[in-house]
VEXDO-50163 format. One line per field, with one value per residue (C-alpha): residue number from 1; x, y, z. Coordinates in Angstrom, 2 decimals. Each point is the difference from the previous one (the first is absolute). Layout:
BEGIN
resi c(NUM;...)
x c(X;...)
y c(Y;...)
z c(Z;...)
END
This chain:
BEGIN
resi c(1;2;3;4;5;6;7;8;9;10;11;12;13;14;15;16;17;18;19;20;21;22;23;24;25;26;27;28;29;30;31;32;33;34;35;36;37;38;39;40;41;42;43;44;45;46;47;48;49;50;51;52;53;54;55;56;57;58;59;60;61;62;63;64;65;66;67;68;69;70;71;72;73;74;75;76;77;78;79;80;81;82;83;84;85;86;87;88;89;90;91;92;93;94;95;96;97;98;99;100;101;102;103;104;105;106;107;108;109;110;111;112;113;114;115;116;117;118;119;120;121;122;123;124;125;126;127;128;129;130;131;132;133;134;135;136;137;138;139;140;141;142;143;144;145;146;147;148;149;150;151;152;153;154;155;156;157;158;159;160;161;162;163;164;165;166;167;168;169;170;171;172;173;174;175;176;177;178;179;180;181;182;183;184;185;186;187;188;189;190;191;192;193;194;195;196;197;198;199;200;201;202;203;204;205;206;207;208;209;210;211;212;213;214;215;216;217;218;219;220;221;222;223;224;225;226;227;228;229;230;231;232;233;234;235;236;237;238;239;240;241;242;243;244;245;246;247;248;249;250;251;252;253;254;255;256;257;258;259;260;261;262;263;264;265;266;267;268;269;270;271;272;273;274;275;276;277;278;279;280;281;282;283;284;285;286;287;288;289;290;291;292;293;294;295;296;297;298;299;300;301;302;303;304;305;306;307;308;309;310;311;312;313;314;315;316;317;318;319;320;321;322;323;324;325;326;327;328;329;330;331;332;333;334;335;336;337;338;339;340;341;342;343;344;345;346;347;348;349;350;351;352;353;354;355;356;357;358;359;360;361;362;363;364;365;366;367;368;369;370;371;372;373;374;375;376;377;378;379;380;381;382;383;384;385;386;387;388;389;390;391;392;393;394;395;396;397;398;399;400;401;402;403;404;405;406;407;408;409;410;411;412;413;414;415;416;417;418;419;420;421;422;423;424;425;426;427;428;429;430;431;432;433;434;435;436;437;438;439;440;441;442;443;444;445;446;447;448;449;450;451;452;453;454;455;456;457;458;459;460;461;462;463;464;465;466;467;468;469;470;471;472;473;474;475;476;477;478;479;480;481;482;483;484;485;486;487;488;489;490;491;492;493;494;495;496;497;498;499;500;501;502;503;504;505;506;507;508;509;510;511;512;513;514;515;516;517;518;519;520;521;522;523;524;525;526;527;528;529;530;531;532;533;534;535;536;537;538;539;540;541;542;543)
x c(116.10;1.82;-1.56;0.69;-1.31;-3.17;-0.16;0.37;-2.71;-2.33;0.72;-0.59;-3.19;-1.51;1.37;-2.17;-3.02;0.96;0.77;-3.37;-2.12;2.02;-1.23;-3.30;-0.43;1.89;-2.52;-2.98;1.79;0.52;-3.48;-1.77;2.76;-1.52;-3.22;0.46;1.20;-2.53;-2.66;-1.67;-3.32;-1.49;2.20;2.84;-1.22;-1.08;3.84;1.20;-1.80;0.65;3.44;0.29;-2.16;2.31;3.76;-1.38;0.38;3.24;1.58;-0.93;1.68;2.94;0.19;-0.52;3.76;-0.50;0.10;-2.59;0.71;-1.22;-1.59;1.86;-1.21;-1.83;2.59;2.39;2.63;3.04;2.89;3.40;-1.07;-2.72;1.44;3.57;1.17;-1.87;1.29;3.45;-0.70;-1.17;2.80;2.64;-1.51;-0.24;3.62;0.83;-1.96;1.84;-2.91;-1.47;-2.81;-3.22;-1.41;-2.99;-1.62;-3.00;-1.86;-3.31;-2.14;0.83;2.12;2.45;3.22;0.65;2.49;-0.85;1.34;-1.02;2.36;0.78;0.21;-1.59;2.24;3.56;0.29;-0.67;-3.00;-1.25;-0.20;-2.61;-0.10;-3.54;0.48;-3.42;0.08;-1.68;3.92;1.45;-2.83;1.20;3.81;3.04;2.19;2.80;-3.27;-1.15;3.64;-0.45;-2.80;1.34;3.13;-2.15;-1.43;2.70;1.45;-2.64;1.40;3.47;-1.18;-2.08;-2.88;-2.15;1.65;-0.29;-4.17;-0.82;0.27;-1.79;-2.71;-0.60;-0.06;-2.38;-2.46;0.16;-1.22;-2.57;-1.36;-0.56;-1.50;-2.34;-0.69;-1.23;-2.05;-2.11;-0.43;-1.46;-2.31;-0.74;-1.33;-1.63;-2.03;-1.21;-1.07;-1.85;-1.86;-0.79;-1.25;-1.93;-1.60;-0.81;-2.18;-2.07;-0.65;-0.73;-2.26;-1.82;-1.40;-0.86;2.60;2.50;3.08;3.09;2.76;2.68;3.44;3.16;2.38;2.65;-0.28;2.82;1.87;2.77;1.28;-0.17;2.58;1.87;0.52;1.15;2.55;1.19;-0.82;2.42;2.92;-1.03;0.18;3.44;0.87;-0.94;2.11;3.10;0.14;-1.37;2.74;2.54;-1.94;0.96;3.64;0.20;-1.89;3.30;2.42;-1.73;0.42;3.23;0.82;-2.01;1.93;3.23;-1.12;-2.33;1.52;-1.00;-2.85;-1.41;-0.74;-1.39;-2.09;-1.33;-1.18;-1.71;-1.43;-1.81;-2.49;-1.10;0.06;-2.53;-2.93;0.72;-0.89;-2.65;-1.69;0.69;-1.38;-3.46;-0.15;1.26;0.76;-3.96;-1.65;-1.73;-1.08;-3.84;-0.12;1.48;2.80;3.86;3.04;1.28;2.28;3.39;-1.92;-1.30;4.38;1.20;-1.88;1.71;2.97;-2.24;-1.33;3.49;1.04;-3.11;0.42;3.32;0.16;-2.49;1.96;3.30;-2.18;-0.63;3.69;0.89;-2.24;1.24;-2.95;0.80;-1.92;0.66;1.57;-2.65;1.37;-1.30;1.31;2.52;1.66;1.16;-1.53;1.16;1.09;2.57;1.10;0.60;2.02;2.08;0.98;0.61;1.78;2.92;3.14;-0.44;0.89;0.29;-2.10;-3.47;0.30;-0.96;-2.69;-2.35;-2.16;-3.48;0.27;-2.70;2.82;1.32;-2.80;0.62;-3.61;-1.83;-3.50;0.41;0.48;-2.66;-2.56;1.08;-0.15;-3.44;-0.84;1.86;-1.24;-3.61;-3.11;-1.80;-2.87;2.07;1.46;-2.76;-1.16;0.47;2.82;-0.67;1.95;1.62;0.03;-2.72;-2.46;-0.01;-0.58;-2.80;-1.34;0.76;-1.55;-3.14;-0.95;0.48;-2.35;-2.66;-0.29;0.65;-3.00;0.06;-2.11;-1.99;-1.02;-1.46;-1.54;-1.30;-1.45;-1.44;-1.68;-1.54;-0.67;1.83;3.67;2.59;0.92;1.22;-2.70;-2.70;2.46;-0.16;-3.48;-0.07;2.29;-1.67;-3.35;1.15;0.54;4.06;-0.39;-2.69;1.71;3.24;-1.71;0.42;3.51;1.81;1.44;1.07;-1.88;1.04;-1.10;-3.07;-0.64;0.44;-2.15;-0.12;2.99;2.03;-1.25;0.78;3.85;-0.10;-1.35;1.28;3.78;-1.79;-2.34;2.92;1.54;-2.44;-1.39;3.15;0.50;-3.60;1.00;3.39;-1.59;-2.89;3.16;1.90;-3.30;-0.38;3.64;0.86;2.20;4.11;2.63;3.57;2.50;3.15;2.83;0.95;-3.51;-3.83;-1.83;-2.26;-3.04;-0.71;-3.86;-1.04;-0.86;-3.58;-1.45;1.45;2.67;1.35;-0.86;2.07;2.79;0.23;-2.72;1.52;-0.58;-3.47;-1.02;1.01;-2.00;-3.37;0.18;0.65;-2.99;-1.94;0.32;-0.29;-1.93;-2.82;1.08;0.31;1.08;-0.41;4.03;0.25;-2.67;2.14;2.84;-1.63;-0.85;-2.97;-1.65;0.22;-1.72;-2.86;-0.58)
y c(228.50;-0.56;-0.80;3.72;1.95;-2.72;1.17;3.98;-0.43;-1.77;2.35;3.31;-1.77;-0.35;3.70;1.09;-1.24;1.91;3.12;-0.18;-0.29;2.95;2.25;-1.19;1.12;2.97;1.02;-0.63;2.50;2.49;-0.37;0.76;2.48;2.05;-0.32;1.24;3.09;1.14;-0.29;-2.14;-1.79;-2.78;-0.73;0.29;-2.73;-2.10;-0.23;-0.43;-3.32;-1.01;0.25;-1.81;-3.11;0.00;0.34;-2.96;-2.80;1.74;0.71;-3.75;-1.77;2.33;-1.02;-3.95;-0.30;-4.43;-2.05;-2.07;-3.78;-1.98;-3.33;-3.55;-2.32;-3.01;-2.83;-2.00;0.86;-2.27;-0.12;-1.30;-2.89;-1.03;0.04;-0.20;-0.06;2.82;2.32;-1.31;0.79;3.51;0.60;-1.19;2.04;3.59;-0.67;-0.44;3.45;1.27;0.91;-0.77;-2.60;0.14;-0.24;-1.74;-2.12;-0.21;-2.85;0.89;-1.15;2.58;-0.31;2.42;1.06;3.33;1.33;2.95;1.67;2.48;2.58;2.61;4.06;-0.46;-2.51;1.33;-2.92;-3.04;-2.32;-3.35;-2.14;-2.20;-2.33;-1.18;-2.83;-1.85;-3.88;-0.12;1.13;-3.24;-2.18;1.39;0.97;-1.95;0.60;2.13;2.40;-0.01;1.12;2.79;1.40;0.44;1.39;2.62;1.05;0.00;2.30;2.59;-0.05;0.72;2.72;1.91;-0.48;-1.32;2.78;2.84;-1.37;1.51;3.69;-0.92;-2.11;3.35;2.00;-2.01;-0.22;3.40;1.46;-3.05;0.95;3.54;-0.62;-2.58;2.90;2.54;-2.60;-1.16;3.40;1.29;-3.44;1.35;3.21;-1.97;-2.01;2.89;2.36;-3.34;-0.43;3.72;0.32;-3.37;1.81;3.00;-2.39;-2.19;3.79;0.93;-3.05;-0.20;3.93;-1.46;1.54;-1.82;-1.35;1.60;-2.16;-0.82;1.79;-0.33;0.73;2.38;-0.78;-1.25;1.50;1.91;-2.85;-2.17;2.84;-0.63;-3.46;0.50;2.15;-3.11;-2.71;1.91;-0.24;-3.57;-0.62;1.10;-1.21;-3.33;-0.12;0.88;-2.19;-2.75;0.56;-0.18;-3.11;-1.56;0.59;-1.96;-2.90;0.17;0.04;-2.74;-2.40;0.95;-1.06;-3.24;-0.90;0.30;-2.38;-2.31;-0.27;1.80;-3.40;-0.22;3.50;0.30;-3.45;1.55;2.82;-2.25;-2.01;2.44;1.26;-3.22;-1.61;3.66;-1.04;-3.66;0.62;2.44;-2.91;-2.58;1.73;0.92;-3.39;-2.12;1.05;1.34;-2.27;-1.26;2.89;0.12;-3.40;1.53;-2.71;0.94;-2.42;-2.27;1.78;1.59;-0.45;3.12;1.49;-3.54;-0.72;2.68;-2.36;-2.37;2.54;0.75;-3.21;-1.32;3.28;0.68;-0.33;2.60;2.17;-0.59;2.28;2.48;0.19;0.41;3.01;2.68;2.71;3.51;2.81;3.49;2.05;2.44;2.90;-1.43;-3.57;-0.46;-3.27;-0.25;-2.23;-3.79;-0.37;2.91;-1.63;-3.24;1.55;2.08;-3.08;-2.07;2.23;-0.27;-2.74;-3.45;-1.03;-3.74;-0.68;-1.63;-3.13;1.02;-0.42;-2.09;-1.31;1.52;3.21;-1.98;-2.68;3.07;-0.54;-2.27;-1.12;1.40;-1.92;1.47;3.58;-0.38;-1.29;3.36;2.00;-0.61;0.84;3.76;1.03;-1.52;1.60;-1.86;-0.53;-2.26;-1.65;-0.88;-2.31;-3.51;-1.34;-2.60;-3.27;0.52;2.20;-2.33;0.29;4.39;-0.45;-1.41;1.63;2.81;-0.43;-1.52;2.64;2.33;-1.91;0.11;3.43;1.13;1.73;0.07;2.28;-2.76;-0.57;2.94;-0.33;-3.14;1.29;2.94;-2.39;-2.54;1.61;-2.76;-0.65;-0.84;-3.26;-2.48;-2.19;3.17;1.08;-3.51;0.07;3.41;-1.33;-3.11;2.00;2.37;2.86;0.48;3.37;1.41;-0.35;1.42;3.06;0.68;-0.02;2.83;0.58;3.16;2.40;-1.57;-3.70;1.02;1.80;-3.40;-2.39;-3.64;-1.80;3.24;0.47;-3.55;0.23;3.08;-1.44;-4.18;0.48;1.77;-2.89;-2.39;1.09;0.31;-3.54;-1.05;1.81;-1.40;-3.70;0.10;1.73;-2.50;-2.90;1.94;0.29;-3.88;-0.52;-1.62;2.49;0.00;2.63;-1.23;2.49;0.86;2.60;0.02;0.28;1.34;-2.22;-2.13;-1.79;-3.78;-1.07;-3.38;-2.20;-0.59;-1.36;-2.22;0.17;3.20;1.46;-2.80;0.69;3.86;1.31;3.42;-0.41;-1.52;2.98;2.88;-2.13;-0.21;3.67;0.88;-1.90;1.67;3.19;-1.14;1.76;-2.99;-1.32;-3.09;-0.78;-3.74;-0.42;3.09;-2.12;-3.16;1.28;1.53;-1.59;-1.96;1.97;3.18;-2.30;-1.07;4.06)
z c(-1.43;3.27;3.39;1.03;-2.82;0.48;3.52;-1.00;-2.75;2.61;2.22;-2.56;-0.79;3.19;1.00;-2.94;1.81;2.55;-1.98;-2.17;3.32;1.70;-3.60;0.28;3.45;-0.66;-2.50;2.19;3.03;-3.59;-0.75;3.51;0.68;-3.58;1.24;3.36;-1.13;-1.98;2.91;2.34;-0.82;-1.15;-2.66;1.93;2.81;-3.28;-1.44;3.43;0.63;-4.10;0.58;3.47;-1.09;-3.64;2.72;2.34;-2.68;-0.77;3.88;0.39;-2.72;0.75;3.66;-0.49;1.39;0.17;-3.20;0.66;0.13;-2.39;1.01;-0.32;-2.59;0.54;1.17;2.22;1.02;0.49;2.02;-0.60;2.14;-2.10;-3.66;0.94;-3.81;-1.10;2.06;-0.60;-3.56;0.53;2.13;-2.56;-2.56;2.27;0.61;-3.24;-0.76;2.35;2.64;3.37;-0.49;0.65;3.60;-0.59;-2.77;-1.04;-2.28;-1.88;-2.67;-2.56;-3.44;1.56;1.86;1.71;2.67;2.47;2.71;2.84;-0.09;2.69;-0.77;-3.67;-0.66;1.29;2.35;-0.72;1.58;-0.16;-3.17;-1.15;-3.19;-1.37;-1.66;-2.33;0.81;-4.02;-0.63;1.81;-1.76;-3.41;-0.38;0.39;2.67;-2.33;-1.32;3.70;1.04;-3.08;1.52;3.49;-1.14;-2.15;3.42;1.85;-2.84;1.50;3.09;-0.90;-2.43;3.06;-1.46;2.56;2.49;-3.08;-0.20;3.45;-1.42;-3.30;2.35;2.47;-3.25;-1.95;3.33;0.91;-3.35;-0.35;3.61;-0.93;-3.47;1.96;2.33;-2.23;-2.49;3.57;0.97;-3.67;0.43;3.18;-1.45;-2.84;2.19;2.11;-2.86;-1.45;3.30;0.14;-3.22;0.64;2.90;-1.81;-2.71;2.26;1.48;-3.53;-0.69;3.45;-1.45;-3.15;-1.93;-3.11;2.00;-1.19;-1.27;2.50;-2.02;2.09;-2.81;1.28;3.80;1.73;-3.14;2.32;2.08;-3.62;-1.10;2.61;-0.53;-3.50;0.73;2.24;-2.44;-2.45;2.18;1.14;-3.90;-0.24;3.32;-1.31;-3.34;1.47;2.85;-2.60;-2.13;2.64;0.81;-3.54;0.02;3.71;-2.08;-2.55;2.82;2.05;-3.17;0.03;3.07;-0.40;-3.46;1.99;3.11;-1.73;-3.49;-3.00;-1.51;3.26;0.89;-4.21;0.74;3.14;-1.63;-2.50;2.31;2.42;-2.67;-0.70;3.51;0.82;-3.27;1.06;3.86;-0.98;-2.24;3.27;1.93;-1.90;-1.34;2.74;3.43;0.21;-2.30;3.05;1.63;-1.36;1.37;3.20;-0.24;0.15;-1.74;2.49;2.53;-0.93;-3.65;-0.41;-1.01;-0.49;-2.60;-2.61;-0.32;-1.40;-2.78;-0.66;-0.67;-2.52;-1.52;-0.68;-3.98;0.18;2.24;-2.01;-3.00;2.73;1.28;-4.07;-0.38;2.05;0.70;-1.38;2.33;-1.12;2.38;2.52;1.33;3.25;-0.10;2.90;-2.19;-3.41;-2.38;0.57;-3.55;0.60;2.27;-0.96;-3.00;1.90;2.24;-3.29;-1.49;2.54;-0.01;0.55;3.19;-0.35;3.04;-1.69;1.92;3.71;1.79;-1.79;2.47;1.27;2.21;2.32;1.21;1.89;2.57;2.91;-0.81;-2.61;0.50;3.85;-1.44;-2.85;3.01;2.12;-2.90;-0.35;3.74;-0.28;-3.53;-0.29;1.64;2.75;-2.09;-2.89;3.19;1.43;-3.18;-0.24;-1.46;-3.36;0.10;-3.26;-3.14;-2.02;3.11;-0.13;-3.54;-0.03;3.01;-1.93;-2.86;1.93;1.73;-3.11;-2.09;2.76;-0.01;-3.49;-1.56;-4.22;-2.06;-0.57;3.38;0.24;-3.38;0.82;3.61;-2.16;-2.78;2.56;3.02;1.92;1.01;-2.50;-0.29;-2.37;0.09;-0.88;-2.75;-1.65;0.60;-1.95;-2.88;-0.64;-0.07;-3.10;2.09;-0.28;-2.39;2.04;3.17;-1.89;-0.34;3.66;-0.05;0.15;-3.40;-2.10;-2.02;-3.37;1.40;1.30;-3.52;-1.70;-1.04;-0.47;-0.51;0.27;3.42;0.72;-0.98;2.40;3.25;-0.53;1.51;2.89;0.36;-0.26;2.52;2.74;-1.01;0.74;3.25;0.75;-0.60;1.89;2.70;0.03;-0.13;3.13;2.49;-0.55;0.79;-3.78;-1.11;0.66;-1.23;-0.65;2.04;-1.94;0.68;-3.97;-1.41;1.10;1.97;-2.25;0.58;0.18;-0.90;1.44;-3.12;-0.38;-3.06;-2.39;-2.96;-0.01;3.15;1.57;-1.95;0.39;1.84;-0.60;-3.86;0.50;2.57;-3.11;-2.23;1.89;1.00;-3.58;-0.91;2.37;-1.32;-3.52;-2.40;0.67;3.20;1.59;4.21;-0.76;-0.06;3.15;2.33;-0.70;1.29;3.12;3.04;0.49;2.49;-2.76;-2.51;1.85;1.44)
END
């Protein structure tokens, strides 16, 4: 579909708005006009107000002549002073897409590009262009994929689409703001019929009468109605500006196959899946590892760091790049699935050209540890800012996990608080062990039905991984407060835990080892903390 039949159907779209709010208030005059002329009363004053309150929501979303403007991202933006090659790049590649480049840039810390613009006259002049470009995208394509993407978004601009997206924008607001309208207004209603027929049973009660149940079903039911009707068109508003949506996702590969070469437009298409679950997973596991220590990565860390992951994790990302994820098709998707994609970009000629570019998209920046550092500042709230900064990687890890094992609470702390009356500690749960109490205090675990139906050594199969595992918690915790305990940072691996080497023979030569012995035998069917207080520290002993 070309750019003018786009525009017409965005246009016929959002002049059905129009046309569906002009019936609706036609219908409401119809309706008061019918009732006026078969008398005046009551009734007649009743409609009259009915309808008004129904045409406000309506008159207003009909009258909302501004598209309202959304709110920049998070970011920095850069000028062609500050990253001199980048916005050579971008203007090399809007050339060659034959369009004006963008007016601004923007760099922020999402897995994603996108171009918009601020057109005049619902988009029949043009207006100022902006390209959003994720610094995670620098960190993790090559220069050719990074020159893909751009050239994809640049093949918006030439299409219209960013002009055409005004119209669908107003539409998609407009009906939105009047659905919102009605839905507060029948919660409006709601509440007040609640808070009248609350009134009318403390009345009730005060008298000594039965309170009557509060029933609101059926109020606010008219203006709920209403909001159907424009939730149906919204619906079908939705799918075919969607679908439009779609076929500009086609073109703009298109366009990107023919400026960046058909491998590294397929290869960035691979790649941005995986760079999203892999910057999802830094981010969780790394960039706020520290944060319930209230301790942040050292600075210009907190997006630098991703390259790292990348790097020590590449043979597993090379399985991710092979399996391309198949999403069915929603009728309210605005992009097709990525494998699609990727096969429709395959499937054209060779080129020749799957030597260029190579080298990291971040080499683009005059200094990336400078940008990473400002990054921070623009997209982090002042309270993350305001922590203090670790000295390396190894140091927020074990802050980290420091300040997690001091506050972690197992179920059999709390059975152990419950069985003694006293707080739970490791020494007291020894204590409890070596005095033959294990099974008994078991039985204050929380545990299912068919484990707290069994007896015996059935019972004790049920609760002993539980037990195993809060022991363990117990001893590494007891390890951490005395400041014995270390935890091995690696970007290829989890973290894992180092034990200081008490004891003799094999303790020395893997505590690890010796620690999963002692706490099995301490939840043995007859057990024994002789090997569990040898390990520990002597302070713990002697408690």
């Amino acid at each position: 579909m070309g750019a003018t039949l786009r525009a017409l159907r965005a246009l016929v779209l959002l002049l059905g708005f129009y046309l569906l709010s002009l019936v609706l208030l036609a219908a409401l005059i119809g309706v008061d006009v019918l009732v006026f002329s078969w008398g005046h009363g009551p009734l007649t004053l009743k409609v009259g107000i009915i309808s008004v309150l129904l045409g406000i929501p309506v008159a207003r979303g009909m009258l909302m002549l501004r598209t309202p403007k959304g709110e920049d991202p998070y970011g920095i933006s850069v000028t062609e002073a500050d990253e001199p090659r980048l916005w050579a790049v971008v203007r090399e590649l809007a050339a060659a897409a034959g369009t004006r480049a963008p007016h601004r840039i923007l760099l922020t810390g999402e897995v994603n590009a996108s171009v918009s613009e601020t057109p005049r006259l619902l988009g029949l002049f043009p207006g100022r262009r902006r390209l959003t470009l994720g610094v995670p995208l620098l960190i993790g394509l090559s220069e050719a994929q990074l020159r893909s993407v751009l050239a994809h978004e640049f093949g918006h601009f030439t299409g219209g689409d960013t002009r055409l997206s005004a119209l669908v924008v107003r539409g998609r607001v407009q009906i939105g703001r009047v659905i919102g309208q009605f839905h507060a207004r029948a919660d409006d209603r709601v509440a007040a019929d609640r808070a009248r027929q609350e009134r009318a049973s403390a009345k009730r009660v005060a008298k000594g009468k039965k309170a009557k149940q509060v029933n609101t079903a059926g109020v606010g039911a008219t203006y709920r109605a209403m909001a159907k009707i424009y939730t149906a068109y919204g619906k079908l508003y939705l799918r075919a500006s969607l679908s439009t949506a779609r076929g500009q996702e086609y073109a703009a590969d298109l366009s990107a196959a023919r400026i960046a070469g058909r491998d590294a437009t397929a290869s960035a298409l691979r790649e941005i899946p995986v760079l999203s679950a892999s910057h999802d997973f830094y981010v969780d596991s790394y960039a706020t590892l520290g944060l319930q220590a209230r301790l942040m990565p050292p600075r210009g860390e907190f997006f630098g760091g991703f390259g790292r992951l990348l790097t020590a994790r590449e043979l597993d990302l090379a399985e991710l790049r092979s399996e391309l994820p198949e999403m069915p098709v929603g009728p309210y998707d605005s992009h097709p699935p990525i494998a699609e994609r990727v096969r429709r970009i395959e499937a054209l000629p060779a080129d020749g050209r799957t030597d260029e570019g190579k080298g990291t998209s971040l080499a683009l920046l005059t200094d990336p540890a400078r940008t990473l550092a400002a990054l921070e500042d623009a997209v982090l709230i002042d309270e993350l800012l305001g922590y203090p900064r670790a000295a390396g990687w190894e140091e927020l890890l074990d802050a980290s996990m420091t300040a997690g094992l001091s506050a972690t609470t197992t179920p059999l702390h709390q059975a152990l608080t419950e069985y003694t009356g006293q707080p739970a500690t490791l020494a007291t749960l020894l204590d409890v062990i070596d005095s033959g109490m294990l099974w008994r205090l078991a039985e204050k675990l929380p545990v299912s039905d068919e484990a707290a139906a069994a007896k015996g050594r059935a019972f004790r199969e049920f609760v002993r991984p539980g037990l195993h595992r809060s022991l363990r918690t117990m001893v590494l915790a007891e390890f951490s407060s005395r400041s014995l305990l270390h935890w091995e940072f690696s970007w290829s691996r989890p973290a894992s835990v180092r034990l200081p080497g008490w004891g003799s023979g094999t303790a020395d030569d893997n505590p690890e080892a010796a620690l999963e012995a002692a706490v099995e035998a301490a939840v043995a069917d007859h057990p024994d903390t002789s090997r569990l207080r040898a390990l520990l520290p002597p302070a713990t002993q002697n408690a």
